[in-house]
C-alpha positions in Angstrom: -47.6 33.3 42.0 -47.7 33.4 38.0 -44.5 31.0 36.6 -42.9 33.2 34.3 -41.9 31.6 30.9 -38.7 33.0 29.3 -38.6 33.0 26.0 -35.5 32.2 24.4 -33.5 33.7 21.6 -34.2 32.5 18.3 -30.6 31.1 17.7 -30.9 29.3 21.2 -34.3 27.8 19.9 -32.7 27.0 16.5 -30.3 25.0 17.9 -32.6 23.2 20.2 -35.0 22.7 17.2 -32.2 21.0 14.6 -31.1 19.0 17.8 -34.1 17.6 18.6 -34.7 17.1 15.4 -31.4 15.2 14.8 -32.3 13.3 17.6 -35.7 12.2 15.9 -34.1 11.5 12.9 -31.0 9.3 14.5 -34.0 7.2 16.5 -36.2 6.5 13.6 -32.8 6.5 11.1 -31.6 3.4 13.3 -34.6 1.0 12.3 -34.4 1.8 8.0 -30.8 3.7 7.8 -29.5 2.0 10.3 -29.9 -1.1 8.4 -28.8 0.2 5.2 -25.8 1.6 6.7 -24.7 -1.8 8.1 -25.0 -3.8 5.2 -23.0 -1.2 3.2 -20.4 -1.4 6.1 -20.7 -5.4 6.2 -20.3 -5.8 2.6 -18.7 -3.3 0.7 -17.4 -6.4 -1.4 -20.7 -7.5 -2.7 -21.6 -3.8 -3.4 -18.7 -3.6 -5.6 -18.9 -7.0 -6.8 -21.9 -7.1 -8.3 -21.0 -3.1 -10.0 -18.1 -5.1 -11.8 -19.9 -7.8 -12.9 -22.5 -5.9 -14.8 -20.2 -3.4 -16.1 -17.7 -6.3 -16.9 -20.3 -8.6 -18.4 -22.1 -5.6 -20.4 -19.6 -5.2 -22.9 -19.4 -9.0 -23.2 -22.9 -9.6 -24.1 -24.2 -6.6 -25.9 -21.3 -4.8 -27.8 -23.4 -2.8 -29.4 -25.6 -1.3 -26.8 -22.3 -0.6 -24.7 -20.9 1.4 -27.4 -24.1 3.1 -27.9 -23.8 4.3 -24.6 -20.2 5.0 -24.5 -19.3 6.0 -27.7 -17.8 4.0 -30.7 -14.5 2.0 -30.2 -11.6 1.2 -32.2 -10.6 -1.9 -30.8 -13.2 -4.2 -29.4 -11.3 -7.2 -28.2 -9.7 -4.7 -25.5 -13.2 -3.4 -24.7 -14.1 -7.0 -24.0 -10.6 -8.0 -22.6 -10.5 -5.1 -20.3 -14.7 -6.5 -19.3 -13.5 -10.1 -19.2 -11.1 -8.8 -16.2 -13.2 -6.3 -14.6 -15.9 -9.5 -14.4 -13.1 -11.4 -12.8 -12.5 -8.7 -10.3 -16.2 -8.6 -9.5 -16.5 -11.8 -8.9 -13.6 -12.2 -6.8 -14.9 -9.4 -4.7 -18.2 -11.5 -4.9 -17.0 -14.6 -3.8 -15.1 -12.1 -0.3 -18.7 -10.2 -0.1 -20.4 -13.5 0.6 -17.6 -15.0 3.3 -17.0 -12.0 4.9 -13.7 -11.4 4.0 -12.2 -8.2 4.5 -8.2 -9.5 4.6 -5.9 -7.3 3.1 -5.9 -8.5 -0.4 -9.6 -8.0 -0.9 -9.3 -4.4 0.3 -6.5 -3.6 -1.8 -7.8 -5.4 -5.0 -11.1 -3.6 -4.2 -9.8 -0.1 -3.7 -6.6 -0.5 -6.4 -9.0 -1.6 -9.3 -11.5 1.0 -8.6 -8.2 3.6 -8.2 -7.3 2.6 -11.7 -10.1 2.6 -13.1 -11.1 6.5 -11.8 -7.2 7.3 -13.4 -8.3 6.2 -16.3 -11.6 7.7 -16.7 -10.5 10.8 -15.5 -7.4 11.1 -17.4 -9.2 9.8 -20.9 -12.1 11.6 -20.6 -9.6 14.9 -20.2 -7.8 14.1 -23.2 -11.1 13.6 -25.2 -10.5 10.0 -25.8 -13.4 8.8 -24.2 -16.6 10.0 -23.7 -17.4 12.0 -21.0 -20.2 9.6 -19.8 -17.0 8.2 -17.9 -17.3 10.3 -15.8 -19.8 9.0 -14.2 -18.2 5.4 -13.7 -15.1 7.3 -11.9 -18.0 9.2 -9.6 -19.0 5.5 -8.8 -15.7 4.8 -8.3 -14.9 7.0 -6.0 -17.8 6.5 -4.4 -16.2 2.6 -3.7 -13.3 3.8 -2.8 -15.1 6.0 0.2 -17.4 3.3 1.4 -14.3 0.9 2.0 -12.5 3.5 3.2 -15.6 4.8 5.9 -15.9 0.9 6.4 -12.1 0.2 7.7 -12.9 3.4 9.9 -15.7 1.7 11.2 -13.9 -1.6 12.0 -10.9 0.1 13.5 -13.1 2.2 16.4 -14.7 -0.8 16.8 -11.9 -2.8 17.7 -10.4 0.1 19.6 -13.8 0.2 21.4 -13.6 -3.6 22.5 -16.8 -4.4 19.9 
């Protein structure tokens, strides 16, 4: 007796194809993403941290190459007062990065600096006061915001989950 082979429909065999492939992906994902993944989840802090402290500290040590970048300014002791304080934040988040810290007050200094500072990019940059390069700041922004956000997801199912 021949076995017959049945041939299945191409969206069937699509399916099966992007799963397995998924699959393959996932496997090998969990050795190089996998890693990746959990030190952004394990320290969101230190990934913001250090963001703030170079973006606090650039205006700090080279005026000039921060407003070549960003466009001229008016007032430089608030460029460098608002950097002074955005190095403080980074640090702080720093400091919570490298303990582990994820209480409360690191999460909503984290998120509520970031918050503000995307408010104010966003808002400036619409009323042509700043340059649009920052823009690209409050993209990085919000790009904090989700990674805390996706990491306090995380923690919570894995509490719920017994882990």
């Amino acid at each position: 007796m021949a076995i017959q082979h049945r041939v299945l429909p191409s969206r069937v065999q699509g399916a099966e194809y992007v799963r397995g492939a998924y699959q393959k992906l996932r496997n090998h994902g969990a050795s190089g993403f996998g890693h990746v993944r959990g030190f952004l989840l394990t320290y969101p802090a230190l990934i913001q941290g250090f963001y703030f402290l170079v973006t606090g500290l650039w205006p700090l040590i080279d005026l000039n190459t921060f407003q070549s970048v960003t466009g001229p300014k008016t007032d430089l002791w608030l460029v460098q007062t608002v950097g002074a304080l955005v190095l403080v934040i980074g640090a702080v988040l720093l400091v919570a990065g490298w303990r582990r810290q994820k209480a409360i007050e690191i999460l909503l200094l984290a998120v509520g600096s970031a918050l503000a500072l995307t408010a104010v990019d966003v808002i400036f940059v619409s009323q042509r006061r700043i340059s649009p390069i920052y823009l690209l700041d409050a993209i990085i922004e919000l790009a904090l915001i989700g990674l805390w956000v996706y990491a306090w997801v995380e923690e919570q199912r894995n509490k719920a989950n017994g882990h």
